[in-house]
C-alpha positions as CSV (number, residue, x, y, z in Angstrom):
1,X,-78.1,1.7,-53.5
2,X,-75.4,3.9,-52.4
3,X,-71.8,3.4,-50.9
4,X,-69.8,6.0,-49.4
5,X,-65.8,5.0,-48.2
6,X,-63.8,7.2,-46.4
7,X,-59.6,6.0,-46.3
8,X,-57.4,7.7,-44.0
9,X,-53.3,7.5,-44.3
10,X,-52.3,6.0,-41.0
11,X,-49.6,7.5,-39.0
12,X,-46.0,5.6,-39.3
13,X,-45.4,4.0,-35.8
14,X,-43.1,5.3,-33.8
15,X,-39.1,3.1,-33.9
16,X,-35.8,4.0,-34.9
17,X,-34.4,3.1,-38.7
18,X,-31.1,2.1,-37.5
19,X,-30.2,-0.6,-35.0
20,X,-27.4,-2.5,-34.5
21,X,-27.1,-6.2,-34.1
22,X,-23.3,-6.9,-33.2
23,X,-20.5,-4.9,-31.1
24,X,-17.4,-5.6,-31.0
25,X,-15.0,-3.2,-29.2
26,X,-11.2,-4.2,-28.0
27,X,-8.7,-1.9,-26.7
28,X,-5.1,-2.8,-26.6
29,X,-3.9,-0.7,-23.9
30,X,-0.2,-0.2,-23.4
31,X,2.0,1.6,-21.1
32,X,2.0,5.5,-22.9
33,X,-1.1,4.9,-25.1
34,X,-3.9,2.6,-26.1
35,X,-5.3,1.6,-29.5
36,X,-9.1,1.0,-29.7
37,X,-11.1,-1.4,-32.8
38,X,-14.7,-0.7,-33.2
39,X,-17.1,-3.5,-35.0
40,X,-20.4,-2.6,-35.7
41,X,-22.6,-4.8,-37.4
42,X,-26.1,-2.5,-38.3
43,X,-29.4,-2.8,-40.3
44,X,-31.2,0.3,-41.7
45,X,-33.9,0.7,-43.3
46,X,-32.8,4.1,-45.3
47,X,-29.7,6.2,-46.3
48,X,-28.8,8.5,-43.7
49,X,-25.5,10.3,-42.0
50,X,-25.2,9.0,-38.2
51,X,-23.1,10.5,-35.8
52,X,-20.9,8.1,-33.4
53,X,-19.4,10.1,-30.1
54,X,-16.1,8.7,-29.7
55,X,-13.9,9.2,-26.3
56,X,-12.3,12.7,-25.6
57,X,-9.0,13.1,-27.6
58,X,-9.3,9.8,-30.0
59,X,-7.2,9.8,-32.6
60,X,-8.5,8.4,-35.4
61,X,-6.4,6.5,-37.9
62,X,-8.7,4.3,-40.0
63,X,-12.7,3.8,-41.4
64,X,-13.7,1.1,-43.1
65,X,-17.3,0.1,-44.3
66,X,-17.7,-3.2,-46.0
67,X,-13.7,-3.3,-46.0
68,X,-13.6,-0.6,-47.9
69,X,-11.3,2.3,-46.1
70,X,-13.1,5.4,-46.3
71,X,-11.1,9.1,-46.2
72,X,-13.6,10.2,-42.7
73,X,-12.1,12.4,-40.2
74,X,-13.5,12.9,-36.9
75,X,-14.7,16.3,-35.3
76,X,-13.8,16.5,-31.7
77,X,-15.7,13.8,-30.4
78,X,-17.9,13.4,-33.7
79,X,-17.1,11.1,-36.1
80,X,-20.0,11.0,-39.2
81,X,-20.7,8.3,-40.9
82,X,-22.6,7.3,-43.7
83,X,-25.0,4.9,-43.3
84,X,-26.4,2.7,-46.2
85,X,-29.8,0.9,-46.8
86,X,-29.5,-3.0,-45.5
87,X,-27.3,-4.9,-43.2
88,X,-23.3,-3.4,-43.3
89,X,-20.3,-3.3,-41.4
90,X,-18.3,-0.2,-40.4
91,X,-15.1,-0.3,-38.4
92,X,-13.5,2.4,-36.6
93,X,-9.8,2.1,-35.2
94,X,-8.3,4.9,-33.4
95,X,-5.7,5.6,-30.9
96,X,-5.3,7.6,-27.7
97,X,-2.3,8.8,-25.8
98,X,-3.4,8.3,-22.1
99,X,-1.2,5.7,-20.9
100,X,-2.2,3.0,-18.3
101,X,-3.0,3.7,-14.8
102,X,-4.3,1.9,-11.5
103,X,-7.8,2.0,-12.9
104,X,-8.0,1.2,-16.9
105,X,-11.4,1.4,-18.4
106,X,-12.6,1.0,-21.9
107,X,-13.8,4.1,-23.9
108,X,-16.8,6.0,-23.6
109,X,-18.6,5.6,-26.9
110,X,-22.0,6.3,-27.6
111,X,-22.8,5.3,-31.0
112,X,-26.6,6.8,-30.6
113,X,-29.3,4.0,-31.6
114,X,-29.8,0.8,-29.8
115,X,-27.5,-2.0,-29.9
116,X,-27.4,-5.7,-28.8
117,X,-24.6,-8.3,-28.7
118,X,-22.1,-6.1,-27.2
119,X,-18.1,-7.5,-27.0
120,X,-15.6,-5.6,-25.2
121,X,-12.3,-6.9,-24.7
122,X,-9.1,-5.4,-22.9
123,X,-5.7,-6.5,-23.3
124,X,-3.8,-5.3,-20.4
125,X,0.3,-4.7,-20.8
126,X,2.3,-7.0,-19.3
127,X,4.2,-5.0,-16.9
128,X,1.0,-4.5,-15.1
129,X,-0.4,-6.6,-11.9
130,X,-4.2,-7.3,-12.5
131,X,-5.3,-7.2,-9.1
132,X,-9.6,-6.6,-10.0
133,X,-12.3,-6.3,-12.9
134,X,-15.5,-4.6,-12.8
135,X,-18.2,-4.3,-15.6
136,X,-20.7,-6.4,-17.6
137,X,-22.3,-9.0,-15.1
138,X,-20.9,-11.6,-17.8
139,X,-16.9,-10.9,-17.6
140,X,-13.8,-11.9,-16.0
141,X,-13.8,-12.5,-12.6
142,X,-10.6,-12.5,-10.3
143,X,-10.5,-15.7,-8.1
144,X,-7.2,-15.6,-6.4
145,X,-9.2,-13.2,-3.5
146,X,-11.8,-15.7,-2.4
147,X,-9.2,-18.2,-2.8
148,X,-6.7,-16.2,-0.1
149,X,-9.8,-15.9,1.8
150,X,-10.0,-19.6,2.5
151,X,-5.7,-19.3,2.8
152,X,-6.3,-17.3,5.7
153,X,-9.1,-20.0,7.2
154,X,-6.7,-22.6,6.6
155,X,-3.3,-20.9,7.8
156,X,-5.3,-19.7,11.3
157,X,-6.6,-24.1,11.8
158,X,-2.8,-25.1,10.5
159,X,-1.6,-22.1,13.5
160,X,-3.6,-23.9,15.8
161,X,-1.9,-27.5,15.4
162,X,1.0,-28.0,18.0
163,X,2.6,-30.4,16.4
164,X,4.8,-27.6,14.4
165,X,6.7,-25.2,15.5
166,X,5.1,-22.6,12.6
167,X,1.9,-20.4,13.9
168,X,-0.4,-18.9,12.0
169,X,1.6,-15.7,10.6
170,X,4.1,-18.9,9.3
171,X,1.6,-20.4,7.6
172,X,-0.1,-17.5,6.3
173,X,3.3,-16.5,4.8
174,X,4.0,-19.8,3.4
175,X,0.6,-19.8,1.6
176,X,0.7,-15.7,0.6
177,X,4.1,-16.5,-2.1
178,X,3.4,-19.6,-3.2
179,X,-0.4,-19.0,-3.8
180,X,0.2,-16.7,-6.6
181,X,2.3,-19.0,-8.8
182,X,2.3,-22.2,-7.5
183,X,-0.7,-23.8,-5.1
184,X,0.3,-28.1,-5.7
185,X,4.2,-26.8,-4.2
186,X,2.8,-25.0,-1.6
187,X,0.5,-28.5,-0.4
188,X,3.5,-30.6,-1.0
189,X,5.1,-28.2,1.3
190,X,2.1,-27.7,3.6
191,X,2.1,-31.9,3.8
192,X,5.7,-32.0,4.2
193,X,6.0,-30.2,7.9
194,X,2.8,-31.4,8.9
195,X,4.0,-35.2,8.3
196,X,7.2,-34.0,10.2
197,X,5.0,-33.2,12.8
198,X,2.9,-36.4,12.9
199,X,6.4,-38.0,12.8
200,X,7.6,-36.3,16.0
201,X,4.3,-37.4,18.0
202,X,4.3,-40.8,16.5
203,X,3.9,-43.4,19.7
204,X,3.5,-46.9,18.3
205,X,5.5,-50.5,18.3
206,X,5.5,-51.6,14.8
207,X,8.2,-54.0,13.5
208,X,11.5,-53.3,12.7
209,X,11.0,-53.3,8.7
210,X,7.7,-50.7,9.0
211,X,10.2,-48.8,10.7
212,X,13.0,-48.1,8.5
213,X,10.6,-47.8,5.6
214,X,9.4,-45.3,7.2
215,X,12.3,-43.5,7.3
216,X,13.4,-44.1,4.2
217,X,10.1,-42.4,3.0
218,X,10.1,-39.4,4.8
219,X,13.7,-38.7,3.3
220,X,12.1,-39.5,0.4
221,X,9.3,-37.0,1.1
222,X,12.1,-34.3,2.4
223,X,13.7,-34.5,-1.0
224,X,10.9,-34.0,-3.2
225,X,9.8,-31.0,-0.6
226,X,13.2,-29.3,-1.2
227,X,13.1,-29.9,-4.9
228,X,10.0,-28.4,-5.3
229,X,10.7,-25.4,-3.6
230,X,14.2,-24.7,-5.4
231,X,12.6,-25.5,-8.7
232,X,9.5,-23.5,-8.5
233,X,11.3,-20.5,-6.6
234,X,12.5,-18.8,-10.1
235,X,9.1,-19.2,-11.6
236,X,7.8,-17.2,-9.1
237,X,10.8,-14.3,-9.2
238,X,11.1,-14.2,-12.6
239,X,7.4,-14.9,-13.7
240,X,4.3,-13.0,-13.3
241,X,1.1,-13.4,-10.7
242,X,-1.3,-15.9,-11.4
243,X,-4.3,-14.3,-9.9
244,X,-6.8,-17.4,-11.5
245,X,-8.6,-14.4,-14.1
246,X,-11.7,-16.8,-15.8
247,X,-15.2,-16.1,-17.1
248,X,-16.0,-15.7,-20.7
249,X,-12.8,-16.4,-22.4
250,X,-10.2,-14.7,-20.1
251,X,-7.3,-15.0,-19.0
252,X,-4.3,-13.3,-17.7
253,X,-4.6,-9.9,-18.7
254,X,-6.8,-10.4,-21.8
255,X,-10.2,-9.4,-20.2
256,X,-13.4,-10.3,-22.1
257,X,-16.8,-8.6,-20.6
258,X,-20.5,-9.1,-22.7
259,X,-23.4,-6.8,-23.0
260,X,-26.7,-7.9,-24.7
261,X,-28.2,-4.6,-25.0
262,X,-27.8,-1.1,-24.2
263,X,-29.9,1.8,-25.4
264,X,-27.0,4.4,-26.8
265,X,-24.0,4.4,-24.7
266,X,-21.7,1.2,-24.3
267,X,-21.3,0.2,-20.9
268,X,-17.7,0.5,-19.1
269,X,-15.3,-2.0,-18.0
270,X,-12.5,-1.1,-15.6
271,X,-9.7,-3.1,-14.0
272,X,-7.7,-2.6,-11.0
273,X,-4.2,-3.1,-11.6
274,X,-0.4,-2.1,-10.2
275,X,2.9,-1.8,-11.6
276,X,4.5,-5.7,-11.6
277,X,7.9,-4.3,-9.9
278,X,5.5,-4.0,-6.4
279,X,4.8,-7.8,-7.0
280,X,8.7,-8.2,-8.2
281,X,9.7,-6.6,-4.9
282,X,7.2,-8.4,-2.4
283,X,7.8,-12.0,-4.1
284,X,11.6,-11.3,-3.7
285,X,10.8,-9.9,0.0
286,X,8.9,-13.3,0.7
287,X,12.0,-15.5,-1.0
288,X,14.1,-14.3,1.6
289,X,12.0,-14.9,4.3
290,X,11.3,-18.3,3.3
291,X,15.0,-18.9,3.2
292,X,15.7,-17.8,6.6
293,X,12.6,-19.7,7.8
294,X,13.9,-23.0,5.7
295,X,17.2,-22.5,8.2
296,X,15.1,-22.5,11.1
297,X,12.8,-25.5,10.0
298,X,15.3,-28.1,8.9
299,X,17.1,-28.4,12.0
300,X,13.7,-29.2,13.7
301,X,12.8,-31.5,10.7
302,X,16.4,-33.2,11.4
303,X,15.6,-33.8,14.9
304,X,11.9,-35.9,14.3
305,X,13.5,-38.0,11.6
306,X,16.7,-38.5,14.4
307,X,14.3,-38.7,17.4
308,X,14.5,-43.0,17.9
309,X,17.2,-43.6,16.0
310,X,18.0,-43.6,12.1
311,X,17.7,-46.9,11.3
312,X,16.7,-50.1,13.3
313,X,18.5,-53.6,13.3
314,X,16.4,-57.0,12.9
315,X,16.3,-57.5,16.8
316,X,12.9,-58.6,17.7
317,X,9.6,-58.6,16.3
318,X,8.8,-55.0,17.7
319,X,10.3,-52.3,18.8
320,X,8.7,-49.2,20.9
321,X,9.4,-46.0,19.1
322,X,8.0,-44.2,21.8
323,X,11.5,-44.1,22.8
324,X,11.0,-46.8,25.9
């Protein structure tokens, strides 16, 4: 008997050595520079150098692996690093001099292998109105437009009520200030003239008593309408838009956007944003317009509370308001 073997090596399958599991990039960007953190989180499964392409004209000010700061400098866009057998951690903080604009994005890096678990986050200055985000489908998203969509729905079926003397350009302009830093004042205000209204068409004959509480709580309503508009007025001059920024942990101008995977190249995030003196100067445009519209509402206001009389005696059990 005879037996004859023949072994072959196999070829290695083709993959990459080096993947990472976790990014974590966050820019602070202010108004004559930014500074930028990156996290990476890799696995490899041998010693190597790996090459990350940071954005044109990064700065770089620090390198740490495992915590440790290491003396790397970048080349151009090149920054080398050294990439160790096993699971590590290698941060990379650097700092650019291109100040904000009416589009900021977040860097382009390409850290050339795969990655998963992307973070990005951008903190926004504060002298800066967010006005729209675009990037990861998981991000922020700005609210306050769909929400003035339905302001504009609502001010046009408020214009067409003739119980008022406001049209729709009134209302619209009502809802337009307080809508971006105070929507309950703005229904208190909203319920306040329409109940003036109501009161001004009210035909009924109700009893003395049902009558002057009546009046005594539309005063009371009048007060509380005034109060809120006086009190939330320097909120919205001195303070800054709400624009209603949600979806995966944001808020304000802290933006946070998610990636699970991309293949080399981190995706971009941008956001659409104006200097806050515009909003400074339109809020303080709308203030005084609201004032000289106040001077023109009262008097009408006045006149439905005064229409059948202040206040009614105890004569009878009924009285027509109607004016009869």
């Amino acid at each position: 008997e005879q037996l004859t073997m023949t072994t072959t090596r196999p070829e290695a399958s083709e993959g990459t050595t080096l993947a990472f599991d976790a990014v974590n990039l966050a820019i602070s960007q202010g108004e004559r520079s930014s500074t930028a953190q990156l996290t990476l989180q890799y696995r490899s499964t041998r010693g190597s150098q790996h090459v990350l392409r940071l954005p044109e004209g990064a700065e770089v000010s620090e390198v740490r692996i495992d915590d440790r700061i290491e003396p790397l400098r970048a080349d151009g866009r090149d920054l080398t690093v050294p990439i160790l057998p096993g699971s590590h951690t290698v941060a990379v903080t650097w700092r650019d001099t291109e100040g904000v604009g009416s589009l900021a994005a977040t860097p382009d890096v390409d850290l050339g292998a795969p990655a998963s678990n992307i973070s990005i986050r951008l903190t926004l200055p504060q002298n800066r109105w967010l006005l729209g985000t675009n990037g990861p489908r998981l991000g922020p998203a700005v609210l306050y437009w769909p929400e003035l969509a339905v302001l504009i729905l609502f001010a046009w079926l408020l214009g067409r009520i003739d119980w008022t003397p406001l049209k729709t350009h009134h209302w619209l302009l009502l809802g337009l200030g307080f809508s971006t830093f105070n929507w309950p004042v703005l229904a208190v205000v909203v319920a306040w003239l329409l109940a003036a209204g109501a009161r001004d068409q009210w035909r009924a004959r109700i009893p003395w008593w049902r009558y002057n509480t009546t009046q005594v709580l539309f005063a009371l309503f009048t007060v509380v309408a005034l109060l809120s508009i006086i009190g939330s007025l320097p909120g919205g001059l001195l303070g800054t838009p709400d624009m209603h920024v949600t979806g995966n942990g944001s808020a304000g101008n802290s933006l946070a956007w998610f990636g699970d995977r991309s293949t080399s190249a981190l995706p971009i995030a941008t956001a659409w944003t104006a200097p806050m003196w515009i909003y400074k100067v339109l809020i303080l445009a709308w203030a005084l317009w609201l004032s000289v519209a106040l001077l023109r509402w009262l008097p009408w206001v006045w006149h439905t509370f005064a229409k059948q009389g202040f206040w009614h005696s105890r004569k009878g059990d009924a009285l027509d308001v109607s004016g009869g």
